[in-house]
C-alpha positions as CSV (number, residue, x, y, z in Angstrom):
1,X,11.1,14.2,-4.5
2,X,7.7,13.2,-5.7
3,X,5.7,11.0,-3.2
4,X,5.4,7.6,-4.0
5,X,1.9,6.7,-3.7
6,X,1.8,2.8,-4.7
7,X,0.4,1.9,-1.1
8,X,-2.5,4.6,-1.5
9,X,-3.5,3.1,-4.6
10,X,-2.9,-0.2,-4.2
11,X,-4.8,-0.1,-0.7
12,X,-7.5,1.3,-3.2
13,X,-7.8,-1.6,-6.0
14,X,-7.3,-4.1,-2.3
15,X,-10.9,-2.0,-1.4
16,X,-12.6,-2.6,-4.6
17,X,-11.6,-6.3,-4.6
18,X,-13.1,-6.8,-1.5
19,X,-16.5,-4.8,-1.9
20,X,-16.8,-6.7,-5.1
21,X,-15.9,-10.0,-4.2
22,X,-15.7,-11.6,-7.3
23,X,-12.3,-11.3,-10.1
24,X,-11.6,-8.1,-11.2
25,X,-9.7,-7.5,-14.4
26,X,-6.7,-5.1,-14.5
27,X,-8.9,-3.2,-16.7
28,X,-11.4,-2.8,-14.5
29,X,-9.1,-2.0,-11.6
30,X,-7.4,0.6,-14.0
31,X,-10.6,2.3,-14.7
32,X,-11.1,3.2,-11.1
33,X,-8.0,4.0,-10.5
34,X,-7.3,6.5,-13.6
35,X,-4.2,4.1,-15.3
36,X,-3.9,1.3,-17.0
37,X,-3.5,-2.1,-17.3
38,X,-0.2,-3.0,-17.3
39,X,0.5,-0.5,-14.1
40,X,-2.2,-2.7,-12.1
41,X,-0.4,-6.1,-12.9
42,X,2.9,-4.4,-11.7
43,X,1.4,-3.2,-8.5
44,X,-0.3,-6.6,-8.2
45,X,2.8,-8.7,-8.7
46,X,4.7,-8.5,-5.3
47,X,1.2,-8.9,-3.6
48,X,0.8,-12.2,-5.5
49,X,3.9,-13.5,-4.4
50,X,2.8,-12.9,-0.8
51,X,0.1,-14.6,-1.1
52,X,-2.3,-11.7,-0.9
53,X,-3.8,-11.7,-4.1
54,X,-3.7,-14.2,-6.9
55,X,-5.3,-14.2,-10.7
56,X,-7.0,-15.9,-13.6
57,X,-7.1,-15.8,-16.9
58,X,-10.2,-15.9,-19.3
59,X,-13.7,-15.3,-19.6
60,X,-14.4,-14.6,-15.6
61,X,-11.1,-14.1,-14.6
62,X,-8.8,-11.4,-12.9
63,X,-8.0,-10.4,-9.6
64,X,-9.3,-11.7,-6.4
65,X,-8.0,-11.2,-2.4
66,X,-6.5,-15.1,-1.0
67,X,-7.7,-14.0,2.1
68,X,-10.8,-12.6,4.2
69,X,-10.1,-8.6,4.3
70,X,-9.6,-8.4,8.1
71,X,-6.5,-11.1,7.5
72,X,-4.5,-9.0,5.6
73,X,-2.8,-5.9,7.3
74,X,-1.3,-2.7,5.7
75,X,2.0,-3.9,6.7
76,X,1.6,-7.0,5.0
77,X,0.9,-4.6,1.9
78,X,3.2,-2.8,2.7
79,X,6.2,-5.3,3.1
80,X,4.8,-7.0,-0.5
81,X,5.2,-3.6,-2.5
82,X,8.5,-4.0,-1.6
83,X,8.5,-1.3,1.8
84,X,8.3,1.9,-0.6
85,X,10.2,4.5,0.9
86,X,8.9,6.6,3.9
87,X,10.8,9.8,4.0
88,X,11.8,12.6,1.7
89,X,14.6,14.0,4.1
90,X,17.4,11.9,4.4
91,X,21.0,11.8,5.3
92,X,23.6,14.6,3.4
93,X,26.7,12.6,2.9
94,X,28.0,15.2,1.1
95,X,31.2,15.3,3.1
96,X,31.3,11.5,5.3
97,X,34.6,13.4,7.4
98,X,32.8,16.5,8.6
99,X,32.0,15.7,12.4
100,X,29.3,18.0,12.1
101,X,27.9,16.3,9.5
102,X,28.5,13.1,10.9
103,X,26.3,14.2,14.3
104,X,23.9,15.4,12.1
105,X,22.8,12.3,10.3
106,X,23.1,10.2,13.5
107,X,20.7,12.0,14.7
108,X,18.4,12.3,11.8
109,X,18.7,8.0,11.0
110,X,18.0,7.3,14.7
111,X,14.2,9.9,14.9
112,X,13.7,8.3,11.3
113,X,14.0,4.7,12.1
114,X,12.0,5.8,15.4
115,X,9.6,7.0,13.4
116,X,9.3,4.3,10.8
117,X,9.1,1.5,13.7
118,X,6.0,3.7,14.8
119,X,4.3,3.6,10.9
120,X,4.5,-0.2,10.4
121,X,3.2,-0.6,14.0
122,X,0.1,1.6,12.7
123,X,0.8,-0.6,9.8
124,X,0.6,-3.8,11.7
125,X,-2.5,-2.5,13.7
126,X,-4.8,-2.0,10.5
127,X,-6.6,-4.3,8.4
128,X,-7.7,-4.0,4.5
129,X,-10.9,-5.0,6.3
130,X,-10.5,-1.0,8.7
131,X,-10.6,0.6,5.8
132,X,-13.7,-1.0,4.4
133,X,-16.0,-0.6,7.0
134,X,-14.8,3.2,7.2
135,X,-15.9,3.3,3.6
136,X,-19.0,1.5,4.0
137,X,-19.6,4.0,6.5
138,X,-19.2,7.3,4.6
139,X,-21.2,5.6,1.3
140,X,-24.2,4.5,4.3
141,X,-23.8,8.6,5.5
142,X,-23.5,10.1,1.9
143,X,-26.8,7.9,0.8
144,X,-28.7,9.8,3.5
145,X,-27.6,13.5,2.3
């Protein structure tokens, strides 16, 4: 199963947003992100309807963030890209009756939901505006190499 990487690149385009702070066209947000247009106002949709991002059309428009960086948390992302899924394993199901089976994926649904409660924690703990300074960071540290 491939990984489903919408929250690495959306967290990405969120990142450019913010450094530019002014709109940003899908195309432009495309560009750094190696796609196109019509994939960037996908990924932007359910982020709109949150009330993350919002856009305009015309000369000067595009993309901008609704709120400060450090008010918008990966969870929030998260929850507007519609909670992507976190796991490749699942349950087998192949044969609901076998009590094997049956002990098996009770125990595998309980560690994952542990483990997803313990992501959107993380999740909840981060803001857009986290990531930013870690980025300002390693362009301030690769500007002095």
């Amino acid at each position: 199963m491939p990984k489903d990487r919408r929250l690495s690149r959306t967290l990405h385009a969120l990142i450019h947003m913010a450094e530019r702070n002014e709109p940003l066209t899908s195309d432009t947000l495309a560009k750094s992100l190696k796609t196109h247009g019509p994939a960037i106002r996908r990924m932007m949709s359910g982020l709109r309807l949150a009330g993350i991002v919002s856009s305009s059309k015309g000369h000067g428009g595009g993309w901008v963030l609704e709120r400060a960086p450090d008010q918008i948390t990966l969870l929030q992302i998260y929850e507007a890209l519609g909670e992507p899924t976190l796991f490749a394993i699942g349950s087998a199901q192949d044969t609901p009756e076998c009590l094997v089976e049956q002990a098996v994926d009770a125990h595998l649904t309980k560690a994952m939901e542990r483990a997803a409660q313990v992501l959107r924690t993380e999740l909840s703990h981060t803001s857009l505006a986290d990531i930013a300074i870690e980025f300002e960071a390693k362009l301030a540290e690769q500007a002095k190499n």
